[in-house]
C-alpha positions as CSV (number, residue, x, y, z in Angstrom):
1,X,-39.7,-7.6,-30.3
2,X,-36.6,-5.3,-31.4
3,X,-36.2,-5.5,-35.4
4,X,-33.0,-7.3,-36.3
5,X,-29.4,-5.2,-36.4
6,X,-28.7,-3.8,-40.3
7,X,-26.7,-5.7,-41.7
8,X,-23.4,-5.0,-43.5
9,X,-20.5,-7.6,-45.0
10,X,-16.9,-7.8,-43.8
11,X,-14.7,-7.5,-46.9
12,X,-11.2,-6.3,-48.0
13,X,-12.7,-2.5,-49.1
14,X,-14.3,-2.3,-45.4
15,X,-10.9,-3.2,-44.0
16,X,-8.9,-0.8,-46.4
17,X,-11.3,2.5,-45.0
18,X,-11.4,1.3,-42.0
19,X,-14.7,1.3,-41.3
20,X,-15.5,-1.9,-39.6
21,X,-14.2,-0.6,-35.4
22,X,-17.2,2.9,-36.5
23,X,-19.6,0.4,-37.5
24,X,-19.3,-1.7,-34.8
25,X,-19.2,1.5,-32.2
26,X,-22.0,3.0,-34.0
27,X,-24.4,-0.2,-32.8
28,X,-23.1,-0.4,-29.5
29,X,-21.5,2.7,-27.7
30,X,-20.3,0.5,-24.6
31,X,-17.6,-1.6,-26.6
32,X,-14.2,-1.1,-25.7
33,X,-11.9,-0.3,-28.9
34,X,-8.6,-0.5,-29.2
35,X,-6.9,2.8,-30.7
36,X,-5.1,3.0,-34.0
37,X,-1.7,3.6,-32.0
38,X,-2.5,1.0,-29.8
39,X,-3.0,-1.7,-32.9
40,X,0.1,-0.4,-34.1
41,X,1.8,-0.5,-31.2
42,X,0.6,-4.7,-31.2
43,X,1.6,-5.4,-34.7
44,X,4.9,-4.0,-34.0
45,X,5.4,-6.3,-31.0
46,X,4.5,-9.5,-32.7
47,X,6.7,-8.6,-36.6
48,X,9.5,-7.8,-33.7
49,X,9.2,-11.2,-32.0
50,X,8.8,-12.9,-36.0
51,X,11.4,-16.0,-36.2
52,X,11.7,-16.9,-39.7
53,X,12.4,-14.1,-42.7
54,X,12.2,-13.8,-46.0
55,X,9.6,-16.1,-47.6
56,X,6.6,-14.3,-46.1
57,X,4.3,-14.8,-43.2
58,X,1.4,-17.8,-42.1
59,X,-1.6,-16.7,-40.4
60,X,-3.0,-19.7,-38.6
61,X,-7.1,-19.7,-39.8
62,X,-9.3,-21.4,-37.2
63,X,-13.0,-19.5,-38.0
64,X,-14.0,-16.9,-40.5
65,X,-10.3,-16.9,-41.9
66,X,-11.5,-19.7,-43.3
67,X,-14.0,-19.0,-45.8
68,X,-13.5,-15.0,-45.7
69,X,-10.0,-13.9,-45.0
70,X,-10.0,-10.4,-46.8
71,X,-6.1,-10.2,-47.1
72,X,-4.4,-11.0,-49.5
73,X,-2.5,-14.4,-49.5
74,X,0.1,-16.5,-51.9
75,X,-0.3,-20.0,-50.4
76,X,-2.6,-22.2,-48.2
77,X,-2.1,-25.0,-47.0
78,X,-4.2,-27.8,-44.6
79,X,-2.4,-26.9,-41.5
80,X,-2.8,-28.3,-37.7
81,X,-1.9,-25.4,-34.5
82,X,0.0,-27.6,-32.2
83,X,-0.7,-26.7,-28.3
84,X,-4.2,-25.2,-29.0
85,X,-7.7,-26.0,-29.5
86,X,-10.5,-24.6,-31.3
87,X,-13.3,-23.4,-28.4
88,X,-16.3,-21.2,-28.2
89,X,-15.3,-18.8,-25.6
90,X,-15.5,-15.5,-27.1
91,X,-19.1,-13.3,-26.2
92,X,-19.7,-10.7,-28.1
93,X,-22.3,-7.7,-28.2
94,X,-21.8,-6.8,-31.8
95,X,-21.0,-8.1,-35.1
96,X,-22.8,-11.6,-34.6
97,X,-24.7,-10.7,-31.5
98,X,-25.9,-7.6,-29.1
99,X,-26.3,-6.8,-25.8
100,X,-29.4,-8.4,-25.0
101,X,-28.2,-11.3,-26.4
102,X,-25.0,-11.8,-27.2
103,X,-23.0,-14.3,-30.1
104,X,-20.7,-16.8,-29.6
105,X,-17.5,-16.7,-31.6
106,X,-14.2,-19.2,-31.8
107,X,-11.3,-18.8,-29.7
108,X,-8.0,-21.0,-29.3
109,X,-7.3,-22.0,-26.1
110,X,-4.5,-23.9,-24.9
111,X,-4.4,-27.1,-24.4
112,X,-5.0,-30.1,-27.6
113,X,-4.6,-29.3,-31.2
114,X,-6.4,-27.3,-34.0
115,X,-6.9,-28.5,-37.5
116,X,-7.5,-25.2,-39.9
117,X,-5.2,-23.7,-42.8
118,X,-2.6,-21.6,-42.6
119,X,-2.3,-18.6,-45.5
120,X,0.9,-17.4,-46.4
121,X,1.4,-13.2,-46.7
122,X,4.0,-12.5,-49.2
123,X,7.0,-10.6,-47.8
124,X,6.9,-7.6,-50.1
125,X,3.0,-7.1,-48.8
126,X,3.4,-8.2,-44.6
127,X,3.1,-4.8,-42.9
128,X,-0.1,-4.0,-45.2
129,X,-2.0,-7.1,-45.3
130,X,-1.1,-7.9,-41.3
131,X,-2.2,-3.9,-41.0
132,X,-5.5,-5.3,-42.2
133,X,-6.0,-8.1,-40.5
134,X,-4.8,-5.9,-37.4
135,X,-8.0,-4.1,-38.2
136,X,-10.1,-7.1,-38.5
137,X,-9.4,-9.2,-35.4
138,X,-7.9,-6.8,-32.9
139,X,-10.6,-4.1,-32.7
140,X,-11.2,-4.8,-28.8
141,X,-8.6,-6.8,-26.2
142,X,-10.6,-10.3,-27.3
143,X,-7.8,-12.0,-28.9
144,X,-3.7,-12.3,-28.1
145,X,-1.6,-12.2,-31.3
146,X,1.1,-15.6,-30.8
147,X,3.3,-17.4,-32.6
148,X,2.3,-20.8,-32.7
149,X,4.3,-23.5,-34.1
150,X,2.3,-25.7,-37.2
151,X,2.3,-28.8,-38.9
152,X,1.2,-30.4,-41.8
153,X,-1.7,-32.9,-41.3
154,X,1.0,-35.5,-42.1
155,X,3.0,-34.2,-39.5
156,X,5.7,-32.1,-41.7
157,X,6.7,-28.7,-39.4
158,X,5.6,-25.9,-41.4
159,X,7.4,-22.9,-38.8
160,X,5.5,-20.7,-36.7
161,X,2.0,-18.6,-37.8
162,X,0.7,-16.1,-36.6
163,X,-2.9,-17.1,-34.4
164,X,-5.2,-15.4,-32.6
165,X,-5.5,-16.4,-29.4
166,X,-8.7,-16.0,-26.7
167,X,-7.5,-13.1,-23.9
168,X,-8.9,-15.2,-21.1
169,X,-8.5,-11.3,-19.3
170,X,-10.5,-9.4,-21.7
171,X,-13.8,-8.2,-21.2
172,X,-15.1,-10.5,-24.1
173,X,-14.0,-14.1,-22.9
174,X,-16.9,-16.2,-21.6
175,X,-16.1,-20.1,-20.2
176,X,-17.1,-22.3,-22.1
177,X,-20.7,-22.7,-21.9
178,X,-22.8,-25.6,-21.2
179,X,-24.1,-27.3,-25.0
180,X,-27.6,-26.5,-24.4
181,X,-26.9,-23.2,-23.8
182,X,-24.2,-22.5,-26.6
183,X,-26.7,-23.9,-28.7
184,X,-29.3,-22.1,-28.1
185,X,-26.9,-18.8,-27.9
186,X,-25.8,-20.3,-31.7
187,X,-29.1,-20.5,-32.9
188,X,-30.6,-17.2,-31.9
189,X,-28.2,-14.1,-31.6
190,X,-27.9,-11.9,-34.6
191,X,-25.9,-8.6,-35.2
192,X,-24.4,-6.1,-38.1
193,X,-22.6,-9.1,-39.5
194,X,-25.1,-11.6,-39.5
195,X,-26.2,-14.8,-37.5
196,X,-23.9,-16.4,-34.7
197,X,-25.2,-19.6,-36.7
198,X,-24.2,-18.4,-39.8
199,X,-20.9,-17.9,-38.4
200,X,-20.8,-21.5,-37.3
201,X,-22.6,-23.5,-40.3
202,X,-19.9,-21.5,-42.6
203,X,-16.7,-22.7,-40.1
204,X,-18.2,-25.9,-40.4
205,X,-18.7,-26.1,-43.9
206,X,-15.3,-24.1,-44.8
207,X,-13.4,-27.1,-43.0
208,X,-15.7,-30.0,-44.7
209,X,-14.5,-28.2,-47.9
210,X,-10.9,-28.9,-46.5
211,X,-11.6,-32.7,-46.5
212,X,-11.9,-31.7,-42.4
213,X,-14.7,-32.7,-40.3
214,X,-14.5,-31.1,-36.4
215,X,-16.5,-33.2,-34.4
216,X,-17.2,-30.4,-32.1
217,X,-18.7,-27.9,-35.1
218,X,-20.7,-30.6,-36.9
219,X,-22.1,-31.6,-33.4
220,X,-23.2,-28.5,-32.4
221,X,-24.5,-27.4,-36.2
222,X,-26.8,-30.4,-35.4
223,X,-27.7,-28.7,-32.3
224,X,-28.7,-25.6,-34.2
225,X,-30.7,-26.7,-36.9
226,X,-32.7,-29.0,-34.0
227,X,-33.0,-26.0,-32.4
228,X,-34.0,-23.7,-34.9
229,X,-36.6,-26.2,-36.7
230,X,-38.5,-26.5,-32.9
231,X,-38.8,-23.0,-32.7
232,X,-39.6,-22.1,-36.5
233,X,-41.9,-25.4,-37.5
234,X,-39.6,-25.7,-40.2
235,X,-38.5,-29.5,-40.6
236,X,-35.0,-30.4,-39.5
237,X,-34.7,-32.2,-42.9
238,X,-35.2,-28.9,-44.5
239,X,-33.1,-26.3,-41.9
240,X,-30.2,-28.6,-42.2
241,X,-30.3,-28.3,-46.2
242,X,-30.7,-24.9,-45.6
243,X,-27.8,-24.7,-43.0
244,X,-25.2,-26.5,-45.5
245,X,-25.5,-24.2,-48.0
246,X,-25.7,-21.2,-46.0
247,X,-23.0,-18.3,-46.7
């Protein structure tokens, strides 16, 4: 059995020395980076295609922007992505998984809607905190930058953010998976940044702390902590305690 990955956390400081696209090469060779002129180059295109001015920018958070954004924000606000849903499509062979056995992370996919929250970058601080978030999200060709329109939960048009959408082209998009299997993929892959379940119990739980409950996440975070107790002998009761608190 190969020991776990070494861990490491995704923060603000990792983002500002850019060390998260080394660490991430450094564990596996074969992933395909984007460049620094290239991330440039796809920052530029989206601020050139930006509709509204002058009060900032709204990034549309669907998964880990949720309870880890690392940029700093002004506002957020309870926010629904209209045209797009939240879907496990994305594989990946580092960060949350490896190449024997890769994680599962979120997507938007067209098609539905996507509860989340939208956090507002001040003007004064767009290029530099989008620059980050450049470096967070668009390492490889996994995700499409877009403005989507969003709404309030009450229906009140809040403009356009800025969301990451799955590349269904990019080496990284998988369908989506039958349950079983996602859940089992959810309950066992590991990498540099922790557990694919991690990922999921903290989406989960960032939303419930939003007065949100996805019946997709909580259905399959009950799949996990199933899965996990019948191949630990640790009691569901228990793993589920263990899973709500996790992160």
């Amino acid at each position: 059995m190969s020991e776990p990955p070494e861990r490491f956390k995704l923060t603000r400081e990792l983002l500002l020395r850019g060390g998260l696209a080394e660490r991430l090469r450094a564990s596996n060779p074969e992933v395909q980076l984007l460049s620094d002129a290239e991330r440039a180059a796809s920052l530029a295109a989206i601020l050139a295609q930006r509709r509204e001015h002058g009060a900032g920018v709204w990034v549309f958070a669907y998964g880990s922007l949720i309870w880890n954004p690392a940029i700093d924000i002004v506002d957020r606000v309870l926010a629904r992505a209209l045209g797009w849903r939240r879907e496990y499509c994305l594989a990946t062979k580092s960060g949350r998984g490896t190449r024997e056995l890769p994680g599962m992370m979120l997507g938007l996919m067209e098609g539905g809607d996507c509860v989340g929250a939208v956090l507002r970058v001040a003007e004064e601080a767009v290029e530099h905190e989008l620059g980050l978030l450049w470096r967070r999200e668009m390492i490889a060709d996994g995700y499409i930058p877009r403005w989507v329109p969003v709404e309030t939960t009450d229906g009140a048009p809040l403009g356009h953010a800025i969301a990451f959408t799955i590349n269904l082209s990019g080496p990284s998009y998988c369908d989506p998976l039958p349950e079983p299997e996602l859940v089992a993929r959810l309950a066992t892959a590991e990498g540099e940044l922790g557990t694919a379940a991690e990922y999921l119990f903290q989406t989960r739980d960032g939303l419930r702390a939003m007065g949100i409950s996805d019946p997709m996440l909580e259905r399959l975070g009950e799949g996990v902590t199933e899965f996990q107790a019948q191949n630990t002998g640790i009691d569901a009761k228990d793993m589920k305690n263990s899973s709500s608190s996790s992160g």
